[in-house]
C-alpha positions in Angstrom: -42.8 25.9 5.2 -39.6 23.7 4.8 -38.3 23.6 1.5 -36.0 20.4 1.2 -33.9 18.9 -2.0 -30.8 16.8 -2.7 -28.5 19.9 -2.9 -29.0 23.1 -1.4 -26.6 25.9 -3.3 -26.5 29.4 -0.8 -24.2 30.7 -3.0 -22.1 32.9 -0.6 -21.4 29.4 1.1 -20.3 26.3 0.0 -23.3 23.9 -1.6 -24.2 20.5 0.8 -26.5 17.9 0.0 -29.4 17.0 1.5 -30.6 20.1 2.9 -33.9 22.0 4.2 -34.9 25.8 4.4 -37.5 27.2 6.8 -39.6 29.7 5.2 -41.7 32.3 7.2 -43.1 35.5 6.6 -41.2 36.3 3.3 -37.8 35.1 4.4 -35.8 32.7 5.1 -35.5 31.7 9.1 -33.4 29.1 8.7 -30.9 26.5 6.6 -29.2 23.4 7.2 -29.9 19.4 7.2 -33.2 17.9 6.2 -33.3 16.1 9.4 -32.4 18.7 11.8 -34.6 20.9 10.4 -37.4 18.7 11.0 -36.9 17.8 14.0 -36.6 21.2 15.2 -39.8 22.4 13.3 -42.0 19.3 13.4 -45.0 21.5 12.5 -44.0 22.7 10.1 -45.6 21.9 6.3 -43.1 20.3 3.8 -42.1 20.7 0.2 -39.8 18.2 -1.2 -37.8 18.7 -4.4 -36.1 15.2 -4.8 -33.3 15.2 -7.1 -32.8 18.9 -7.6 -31.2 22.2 -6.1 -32.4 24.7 -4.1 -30.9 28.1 -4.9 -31.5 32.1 -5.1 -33.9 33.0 -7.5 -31.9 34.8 -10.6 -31.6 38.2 -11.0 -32.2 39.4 -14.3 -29.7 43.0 -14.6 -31.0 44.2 -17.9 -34.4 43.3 -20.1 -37.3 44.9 -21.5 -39.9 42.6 -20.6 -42.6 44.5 -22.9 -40.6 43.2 -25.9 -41.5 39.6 -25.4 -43.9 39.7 -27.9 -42.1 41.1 -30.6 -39.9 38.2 -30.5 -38.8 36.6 -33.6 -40.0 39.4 -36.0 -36.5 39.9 -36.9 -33.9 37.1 -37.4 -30.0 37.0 -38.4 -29.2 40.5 -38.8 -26.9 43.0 -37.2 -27.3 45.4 -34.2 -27.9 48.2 -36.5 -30.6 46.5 -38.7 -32.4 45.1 -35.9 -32.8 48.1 -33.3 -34.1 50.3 -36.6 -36.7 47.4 -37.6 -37.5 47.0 -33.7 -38.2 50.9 -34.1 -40.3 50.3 -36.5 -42.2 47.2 -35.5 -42.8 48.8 -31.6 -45.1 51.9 -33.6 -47.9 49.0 -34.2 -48.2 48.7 -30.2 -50.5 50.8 -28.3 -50.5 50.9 -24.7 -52.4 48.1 -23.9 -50.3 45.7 -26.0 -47.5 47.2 -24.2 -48.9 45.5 -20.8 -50.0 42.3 -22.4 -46.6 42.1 -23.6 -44.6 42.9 -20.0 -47.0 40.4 -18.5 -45.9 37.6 -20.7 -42.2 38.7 -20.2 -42.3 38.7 -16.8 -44.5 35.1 -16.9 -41.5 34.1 -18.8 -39.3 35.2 -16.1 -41.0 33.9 -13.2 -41.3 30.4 -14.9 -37.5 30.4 -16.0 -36.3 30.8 -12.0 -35.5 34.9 -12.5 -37.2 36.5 -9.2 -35.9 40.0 -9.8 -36.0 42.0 -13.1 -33.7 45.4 -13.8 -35.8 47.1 -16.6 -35.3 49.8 -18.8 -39.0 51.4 -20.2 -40.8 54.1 -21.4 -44.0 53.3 -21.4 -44.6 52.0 -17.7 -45.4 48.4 -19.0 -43.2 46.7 -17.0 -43.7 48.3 -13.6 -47.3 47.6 -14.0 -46.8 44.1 -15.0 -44.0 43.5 -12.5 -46.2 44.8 -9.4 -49.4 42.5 -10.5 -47.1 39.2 -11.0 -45.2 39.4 -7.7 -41.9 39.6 -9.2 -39.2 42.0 -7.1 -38.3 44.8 -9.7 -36.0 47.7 -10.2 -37.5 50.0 -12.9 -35.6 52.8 -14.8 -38.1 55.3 -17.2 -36.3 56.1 -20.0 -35.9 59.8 -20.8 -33.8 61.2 -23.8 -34.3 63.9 -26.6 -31.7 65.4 -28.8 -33.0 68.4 -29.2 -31.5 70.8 -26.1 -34.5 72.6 -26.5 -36.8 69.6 -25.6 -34.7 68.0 -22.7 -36.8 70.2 -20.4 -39.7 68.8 -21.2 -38.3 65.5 -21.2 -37.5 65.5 -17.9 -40.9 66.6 -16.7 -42.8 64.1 -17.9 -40.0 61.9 -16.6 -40.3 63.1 -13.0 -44.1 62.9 -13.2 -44.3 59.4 -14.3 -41.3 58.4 -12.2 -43.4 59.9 -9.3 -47.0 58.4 -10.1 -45.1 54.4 -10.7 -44.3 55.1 -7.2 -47.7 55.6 -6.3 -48.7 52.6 -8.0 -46.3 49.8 -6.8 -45.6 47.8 -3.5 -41.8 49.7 -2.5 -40.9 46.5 -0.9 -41.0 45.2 -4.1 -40.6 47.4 -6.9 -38.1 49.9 -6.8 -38.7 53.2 -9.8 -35.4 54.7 -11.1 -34.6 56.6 -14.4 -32.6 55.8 -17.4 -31.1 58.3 -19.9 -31.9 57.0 -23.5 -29.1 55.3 -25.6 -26.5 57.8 -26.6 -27.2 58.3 -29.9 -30.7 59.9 -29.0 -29.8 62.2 -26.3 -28.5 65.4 -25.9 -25.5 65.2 -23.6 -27.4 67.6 -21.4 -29.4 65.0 -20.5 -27.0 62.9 -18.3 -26.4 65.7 -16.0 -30.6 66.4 -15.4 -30.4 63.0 -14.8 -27.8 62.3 -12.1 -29.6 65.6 -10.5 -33.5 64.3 -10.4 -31.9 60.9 -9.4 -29.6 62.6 -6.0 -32.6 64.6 -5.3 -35.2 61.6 -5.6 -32.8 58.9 -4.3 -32.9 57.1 -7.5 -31.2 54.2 -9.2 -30.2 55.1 -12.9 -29.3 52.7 -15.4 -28.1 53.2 -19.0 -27.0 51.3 -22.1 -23.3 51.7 -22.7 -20.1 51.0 -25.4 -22.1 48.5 -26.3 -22.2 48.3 -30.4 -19.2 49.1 -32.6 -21.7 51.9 -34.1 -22.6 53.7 -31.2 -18.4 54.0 -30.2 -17.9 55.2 -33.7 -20.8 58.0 -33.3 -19.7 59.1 -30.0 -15.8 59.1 -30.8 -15.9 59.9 -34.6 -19.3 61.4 -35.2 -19.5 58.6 -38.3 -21.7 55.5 -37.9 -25.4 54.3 -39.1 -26.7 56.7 -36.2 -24.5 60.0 -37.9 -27.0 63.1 -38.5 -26.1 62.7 -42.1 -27.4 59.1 -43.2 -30.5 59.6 -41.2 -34.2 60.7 -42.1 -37.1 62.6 -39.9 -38.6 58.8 -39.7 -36.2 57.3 -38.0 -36.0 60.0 -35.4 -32.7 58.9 -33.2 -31.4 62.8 -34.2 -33.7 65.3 -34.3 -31.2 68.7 -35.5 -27.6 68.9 -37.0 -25.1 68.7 -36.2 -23.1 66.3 -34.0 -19.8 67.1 -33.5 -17.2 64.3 -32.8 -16.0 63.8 -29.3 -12.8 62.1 -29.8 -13.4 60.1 -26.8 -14.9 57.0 -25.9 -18.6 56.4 -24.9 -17.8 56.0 -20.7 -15.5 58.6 -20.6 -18.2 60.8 -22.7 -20.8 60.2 -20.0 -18.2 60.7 -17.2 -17.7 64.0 -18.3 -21.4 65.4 -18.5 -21.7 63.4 -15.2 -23.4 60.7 -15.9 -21.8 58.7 -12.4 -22.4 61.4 -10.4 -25.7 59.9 -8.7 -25.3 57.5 -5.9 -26.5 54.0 -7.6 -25.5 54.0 -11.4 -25.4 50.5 -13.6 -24.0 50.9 -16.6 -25.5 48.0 -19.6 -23.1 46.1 -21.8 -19.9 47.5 -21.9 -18.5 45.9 -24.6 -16.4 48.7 -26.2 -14.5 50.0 -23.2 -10.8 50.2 -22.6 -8.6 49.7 -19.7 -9.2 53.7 -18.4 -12.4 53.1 -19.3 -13.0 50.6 -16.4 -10.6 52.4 -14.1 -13.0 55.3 -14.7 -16.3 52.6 -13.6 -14.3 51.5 -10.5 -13.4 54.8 -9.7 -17.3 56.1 -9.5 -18.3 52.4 -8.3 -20.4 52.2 -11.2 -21.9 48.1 -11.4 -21.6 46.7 -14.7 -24.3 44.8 -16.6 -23.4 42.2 -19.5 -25.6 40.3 -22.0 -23.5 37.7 -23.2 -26.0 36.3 -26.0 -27.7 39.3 -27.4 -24.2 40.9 -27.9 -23.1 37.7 -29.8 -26.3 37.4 -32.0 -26.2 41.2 -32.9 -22.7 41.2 -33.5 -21.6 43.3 -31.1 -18.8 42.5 -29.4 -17.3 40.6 -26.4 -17.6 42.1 -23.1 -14.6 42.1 -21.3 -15.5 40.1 -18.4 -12.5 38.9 -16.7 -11.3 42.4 -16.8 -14.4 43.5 -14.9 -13.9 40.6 -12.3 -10.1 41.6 -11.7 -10.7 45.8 -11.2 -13.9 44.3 -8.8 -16.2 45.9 -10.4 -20.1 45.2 -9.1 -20.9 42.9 -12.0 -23.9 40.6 -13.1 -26.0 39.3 -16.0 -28.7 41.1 -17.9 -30.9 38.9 -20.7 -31.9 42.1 -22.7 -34.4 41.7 -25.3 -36.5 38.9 -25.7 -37.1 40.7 -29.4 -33.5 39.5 -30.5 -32.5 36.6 -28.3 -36.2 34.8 -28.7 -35.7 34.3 -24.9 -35.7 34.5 -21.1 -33.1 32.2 -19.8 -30.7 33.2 -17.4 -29.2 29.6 -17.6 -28.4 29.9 -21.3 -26.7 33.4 -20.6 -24.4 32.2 -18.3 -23.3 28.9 -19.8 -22.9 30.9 -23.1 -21.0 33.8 -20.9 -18.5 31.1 -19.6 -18.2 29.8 -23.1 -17.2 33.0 -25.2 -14.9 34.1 -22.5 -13.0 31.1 -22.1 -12.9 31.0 -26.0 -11.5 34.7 -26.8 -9.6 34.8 -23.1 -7.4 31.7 -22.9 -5.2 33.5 -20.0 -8.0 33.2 -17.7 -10.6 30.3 -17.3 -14.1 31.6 -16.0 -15.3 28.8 -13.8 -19.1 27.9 -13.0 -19.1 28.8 -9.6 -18.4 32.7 -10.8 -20.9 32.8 -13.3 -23.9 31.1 -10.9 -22.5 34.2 -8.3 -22.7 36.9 -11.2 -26.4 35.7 -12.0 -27.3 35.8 -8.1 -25.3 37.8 -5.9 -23.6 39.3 -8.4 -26.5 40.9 -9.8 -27.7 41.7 -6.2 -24.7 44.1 -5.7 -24.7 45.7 -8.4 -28.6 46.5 -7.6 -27.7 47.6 -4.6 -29.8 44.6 -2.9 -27.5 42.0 -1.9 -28.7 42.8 1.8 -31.9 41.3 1.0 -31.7 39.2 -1.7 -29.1 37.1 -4.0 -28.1 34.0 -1.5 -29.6 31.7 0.9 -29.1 33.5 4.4 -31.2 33.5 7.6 -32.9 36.9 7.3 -32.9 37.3 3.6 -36.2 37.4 1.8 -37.3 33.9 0.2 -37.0 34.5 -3.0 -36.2 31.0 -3.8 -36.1 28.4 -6.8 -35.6 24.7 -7.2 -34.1 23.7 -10.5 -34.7 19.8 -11.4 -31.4 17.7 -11.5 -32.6 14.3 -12.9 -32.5 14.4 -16.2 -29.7 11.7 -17.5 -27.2 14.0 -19.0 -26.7 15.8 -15.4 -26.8 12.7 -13.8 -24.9 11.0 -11.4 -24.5 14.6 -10.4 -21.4 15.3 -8.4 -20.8 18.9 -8.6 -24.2 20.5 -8.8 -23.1 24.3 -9.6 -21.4 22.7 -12.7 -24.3 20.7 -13.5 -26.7 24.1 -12.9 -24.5 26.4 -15.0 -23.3 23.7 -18.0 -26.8 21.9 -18.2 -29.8 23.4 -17.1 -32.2 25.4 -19.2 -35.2 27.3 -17.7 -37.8 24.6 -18.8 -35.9 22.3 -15.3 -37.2 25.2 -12.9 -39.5 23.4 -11.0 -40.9 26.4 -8.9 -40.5 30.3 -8.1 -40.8 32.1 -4.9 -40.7 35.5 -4.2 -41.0 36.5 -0.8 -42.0 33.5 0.6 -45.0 33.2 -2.3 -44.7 30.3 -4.8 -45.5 32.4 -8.1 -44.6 29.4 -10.5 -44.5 25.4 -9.7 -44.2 23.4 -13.3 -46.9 24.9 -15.3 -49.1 26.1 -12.1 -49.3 29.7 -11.6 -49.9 31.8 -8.7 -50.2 35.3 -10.1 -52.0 38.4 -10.2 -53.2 37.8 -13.7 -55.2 35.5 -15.6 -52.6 33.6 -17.5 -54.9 32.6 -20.2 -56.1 35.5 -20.9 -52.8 36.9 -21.5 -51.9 34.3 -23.9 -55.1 35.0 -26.2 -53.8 38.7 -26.0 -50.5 37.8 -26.9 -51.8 35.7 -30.3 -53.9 38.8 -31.1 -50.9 41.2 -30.7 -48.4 38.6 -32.7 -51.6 38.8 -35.5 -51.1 42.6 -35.7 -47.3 42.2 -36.5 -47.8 39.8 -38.7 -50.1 42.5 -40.5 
């Protein structure tokens, strides 16, 4: 199949007009001018975009795609309020609203131009959903308890259900890692059993990090909303008394019980880090995620993003959850990105070009996938969108990575392939699900919240 469009955007080359890409076999054999192209492969079915780009499908760094249907349950308050209402709004769900709810997150993705989700779970929603959709996937299971004498079994049921999701999912695909829980519901025990399982299984781990005033105060003072003190048995973040103060900041906290000891760490928001901090996350080549719009609409901070770029730091962009930014759109979180930074940082202008590379190759590195996916390369898989150029505010359109990044929303994606499979082409699906089934589920889960 030839895949042709006004401008083709490789990203790790510079973006020409009027341009083709042969796709075979789940990747791509070969890029250059419309014409050539089809003269070489006359054969050769093909798909034209018109007035659009053709680019590398977005890769989502952090989200919890089984929180898409909790969306808009809680509006306008801070980090605090929200994650304790999300607490309590996620004990209505059983298992099976779980899935309903990763499928319609990941539908989401795929139909916003994201071809490859990072995502932190518990419950195995998302690996499930991830592997029946087509979308490419790197899955942490969340482990944590408090309690030292508890982290054993923790880790157990971890490594069991960490070893049957592997069972379960195409590898070429999906990728299974593990994820300590947030700080403020873990024992520090916890960080070293997991950088262990992870060298022992060859796993990617992921955590959230620095990335609420709160959570620094907690680690570093012992006083916050999350301190032993202010909290009940219902709210269950701290199990037993007491927690001591560290005096130290969240990263190099985790540093110390060896939290970046594994081989492939990504560490998610990094907000409230210092400049050790981040000679601590080169130093152990941990890859940053950041979340530009859930950390504004919590309240949580800036991530310091031009700081990240100059130590060259692995670094890309993570949506989070669709429960507090009402939304999958890797276009909004990198016009947003540019925005706040080149608000609070007036010594450094972010340019378009390096947010488009931070939501594709960008979050490829820090993956550890950039040899497959990420750009438009002969030998990369095809996991491909084309994003519509048209519309009259983008056009005429004279840089188009400008016009991508300072105009586009997800609704222009006009298709979504993942290795070499159209899985989305404007409001057609080609999944492993039956997309209006999933919908009705979805209005009868949104009906039990309600309740």
């Amino acid at each position: 199949m030839l895949l042709t469009a006004q401008y083709i955007l490789p990203i790790t080359s510079e973006p020409f007009q009027n341009g083709a890409i042969l796709v075979r076999d789940g990747l791509i054999r070969d890029i250059g001018p419309v014409e050539s192209l089809k003269l070489r492969y006359p054969d050769e079915e093909v798909k034209d975009f018109g007035s659009a780009a053709i680019m590398p499908g977005l890769v989502d760094l952090h989200t919890h795609l089984e929180n898409a249907v909790i969306r808009g349950i809680v509006h306008d308050v801070p980090y605090t309020t929200w994650i304790m209402s999300l607490v309590e709004t996620s004990n209505k769900l059983d298992v099976a609203d779980w899935y309903d709810s990763a499928i319609l997150g990941g539908l989401e993705a795929l139909s916003s131009g994201i071809t490859c989700v990072a995502d932190i779970t518990a419950t195995g929603a998302a690996s499930t959903a991830t592997q029946k959709l087509g979308l490419r996937s790197v899955i942490y299971r969340e482990v944590g308890a408090m309690d030292k004498r508890r982290v054993d079994y923790a880790m157990r049921l971890a490594e069991n259900d960490i070893l049957h999701w592997r069972e379960e999912v195409d590898p070429e695909r999906v990728t299974i890692g593990i994820a300590p829980a947030a700080m403020y519901a873990c024992h520090p025990s916890v960080f070293g059993r997991v950088t262990e399982l992870a060298n022992r299984e060859h796993l990617p781990v992921a955590m959230h990090m620095a990335g609420n005033r709160e959570e620094f105060n907690f680690i570093k003072y012992g006083s916050s909303p999350f301190a032993v003190h202010v909290m009940d048995d219902k709210r269950g973040y701290v199990e037993v008394p007491p927690w001591l103060p560290t005096g130290t900041t969240p990263v190099r906290y985790a540093l110390n019980w060896g939290a970046f000891e594994a081989e492939n760490v990504l560490a998610i928001h990094c907000v409230h880090v210092d400049e050790k901090d981040i000679q601590k996350l080169k130093k152990y080549d941990v890859a940053v995620g950041v979340c530009p719009r859930i950390n504004a609409q919590l309240g949580m901070g800036v991530a310091p993003m031009s700081e990240f770029l100059r130590a060259g730091l692995r670094l890309g962009l993570g949506t989070d959850s669709p429960a507090a930014t009402d939304s999958t759109d890797m276009f909004e979180e990198m016009r947003l990105g540019m925005l706040v930074q080149r608000a609070v940082n007036t010594s450094t202008f972010l340019e378009s070009a390096t947010m488009l590379e931070m939501a594709t190759m960008g979050g490829a590195r820090a993956l550890r996938l950039d040899d497959k996916i990420g750009s438009l390369e002969v030998g990369k898989c095809a996991d491909i969108i084309a994003v519509d150029l048209s519309g009259s505010h983008q056009t005429p359109t004279t840089d188009p990575v400008s016009a991508v990044v300072n105009t586009c929303t997800g609704s222009d994606v006009l298709m979504t392939m993942v290795a070499g499979v159209p899985l989305y082409e404007t409001n057609k699906w080609n999944v492993g699900v039956e997309v209006a089934r999933s919908i009705a589920r979805v209005i009868e889960i949104r009906g039990k919240l309600r309740d």
